[in-house]
C-alpha positions in Angstrom: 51.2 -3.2 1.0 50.2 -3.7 5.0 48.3 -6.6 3.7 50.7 -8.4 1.8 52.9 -8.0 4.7 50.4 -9.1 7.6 47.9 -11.3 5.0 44.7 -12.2 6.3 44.9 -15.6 5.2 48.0 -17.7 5.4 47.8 -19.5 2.2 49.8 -20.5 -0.7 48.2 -17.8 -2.9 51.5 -15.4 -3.6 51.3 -12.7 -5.8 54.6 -11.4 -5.7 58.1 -12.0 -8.1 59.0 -15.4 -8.7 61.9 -14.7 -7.6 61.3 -13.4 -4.0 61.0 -16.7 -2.6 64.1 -18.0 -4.2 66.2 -15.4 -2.4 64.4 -15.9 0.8 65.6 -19.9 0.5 69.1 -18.7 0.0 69.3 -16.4 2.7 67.4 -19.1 4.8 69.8 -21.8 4.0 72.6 -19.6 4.9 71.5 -18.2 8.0 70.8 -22.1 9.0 73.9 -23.2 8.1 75.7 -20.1 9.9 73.4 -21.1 13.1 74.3 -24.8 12.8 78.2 -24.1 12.7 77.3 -22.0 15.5 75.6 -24.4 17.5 78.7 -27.1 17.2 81.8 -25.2 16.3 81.4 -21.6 18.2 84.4 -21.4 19.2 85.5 -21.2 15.3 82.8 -18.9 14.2 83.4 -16.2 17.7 87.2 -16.3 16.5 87.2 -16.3 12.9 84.1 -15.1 11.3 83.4 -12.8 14.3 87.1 -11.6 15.0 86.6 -12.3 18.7 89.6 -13.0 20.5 88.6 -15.9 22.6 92.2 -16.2 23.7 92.7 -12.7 25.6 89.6 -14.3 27.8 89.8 -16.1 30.9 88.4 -20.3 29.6 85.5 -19.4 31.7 84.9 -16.4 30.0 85.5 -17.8 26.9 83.3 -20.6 27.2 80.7 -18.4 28.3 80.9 -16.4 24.4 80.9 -20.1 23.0 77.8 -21.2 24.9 75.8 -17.6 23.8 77.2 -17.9 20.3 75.2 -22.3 20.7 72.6 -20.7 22.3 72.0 -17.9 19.6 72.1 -20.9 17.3 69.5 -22.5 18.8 67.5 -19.2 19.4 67.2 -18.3 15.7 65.8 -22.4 15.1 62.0 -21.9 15.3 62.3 -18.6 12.9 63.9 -20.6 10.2 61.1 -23.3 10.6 58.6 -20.8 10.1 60.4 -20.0 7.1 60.8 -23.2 5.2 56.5 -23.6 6.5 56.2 -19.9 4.4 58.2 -21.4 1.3 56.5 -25.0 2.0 52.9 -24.4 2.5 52.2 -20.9 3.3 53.5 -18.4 0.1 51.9 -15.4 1.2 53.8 -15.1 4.5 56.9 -14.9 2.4 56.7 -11.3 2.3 56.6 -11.4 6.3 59.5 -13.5 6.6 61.7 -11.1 4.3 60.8 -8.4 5.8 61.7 -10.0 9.8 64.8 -11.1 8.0 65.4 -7.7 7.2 64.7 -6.1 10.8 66.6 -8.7 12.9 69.7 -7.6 10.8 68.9 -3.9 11.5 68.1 -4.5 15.1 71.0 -6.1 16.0 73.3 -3.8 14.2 71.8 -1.1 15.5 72.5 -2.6 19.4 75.8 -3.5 18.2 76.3 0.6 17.3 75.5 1.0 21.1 77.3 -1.9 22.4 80.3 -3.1 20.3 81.7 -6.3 20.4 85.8 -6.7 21.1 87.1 -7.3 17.8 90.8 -8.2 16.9 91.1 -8.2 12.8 88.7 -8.0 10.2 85.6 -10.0 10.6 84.7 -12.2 7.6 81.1 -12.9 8.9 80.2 -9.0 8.5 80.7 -9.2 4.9 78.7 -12.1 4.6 76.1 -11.4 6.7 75.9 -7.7 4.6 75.2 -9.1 1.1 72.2 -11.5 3.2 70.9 -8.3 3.8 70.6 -6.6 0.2 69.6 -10.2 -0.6 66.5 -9.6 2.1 66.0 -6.3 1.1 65.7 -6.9 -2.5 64.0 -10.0 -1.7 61.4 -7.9 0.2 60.9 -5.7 -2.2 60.4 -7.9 -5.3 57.7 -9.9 -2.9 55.9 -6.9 -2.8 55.7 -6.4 -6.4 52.9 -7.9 -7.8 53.4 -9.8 -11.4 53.7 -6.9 -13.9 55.6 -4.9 -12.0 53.4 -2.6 -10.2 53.4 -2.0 -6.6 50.3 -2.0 -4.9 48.7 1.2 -3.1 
């Protein structure tokens, strides 16, 4: 399983579900899109899909969650390029890319179990961002598979 993860050779030899890659383009296209309305309209995104109450903040504070929330954006760029290269030209790293999909979104709830964000309201973007998960997760998982159903040892 380690090597279908971490492959030897980056390739477009896949032997995983057809369908693997197909979720790993959805989630891809929304995490771009979410980092793309982030990059031009934060102020939206930290207020409505967030729940942050930009207004309780002093402008300079609140320009300063505005310019992280564009700067996060930006930050996630280069993964997501790597991604559409893994669906493009290199199919066996599609395993790898699910499964750093898959620890970003634990990582980062885990920090934000340790250091929660101000929220006023419920926060649209956590739904969302939950079902991207089981997306990644079962994505993951079905990459692993090999066709026929068996997982290797």
């Amino acid at each position: 399983m380690l090597g279908q993860l971490l492959p030897s050779r980056l390739d477009n030899a896949y032997d995983g579900s057809r369908v693997a890659p197909w979720l790993l383009g959805i989630v891809l296209t929304i995490k771009l899109l979410q980092s793309v309305v982030s990059i031009f309209f934060g102020a939206s995104v930290a207020s409505s899909a967030d729940g942050i109450p930009l207004d309780t903040y002093t402008p300079a504070g609140a320009q300063t969650i505005i310019a992280m929330f564009a700067l996060l954006g930006v930050a996630r760029l280069p993964f997501y390029a790597l991604c559409v290269l893994a669906l493009a030209r290199y199919r066996s790293a599609v395993p790898l890319m699910l499964a750093l999909f898959s620890l970003d979104y634990v990582v980062r709830s885990l920090v934000l179990l340790y250091v929660p964000i101000e929220r006023t309201g419920a926060a649209g973007g956590l739904v969302v961002n939950q079902v991207l998960f089981a997306l990644m997760v079962v994505g993951l998982v079905l990459s692993l598979r090999r066709r026929g159903g068996a997982l290797p040892a």
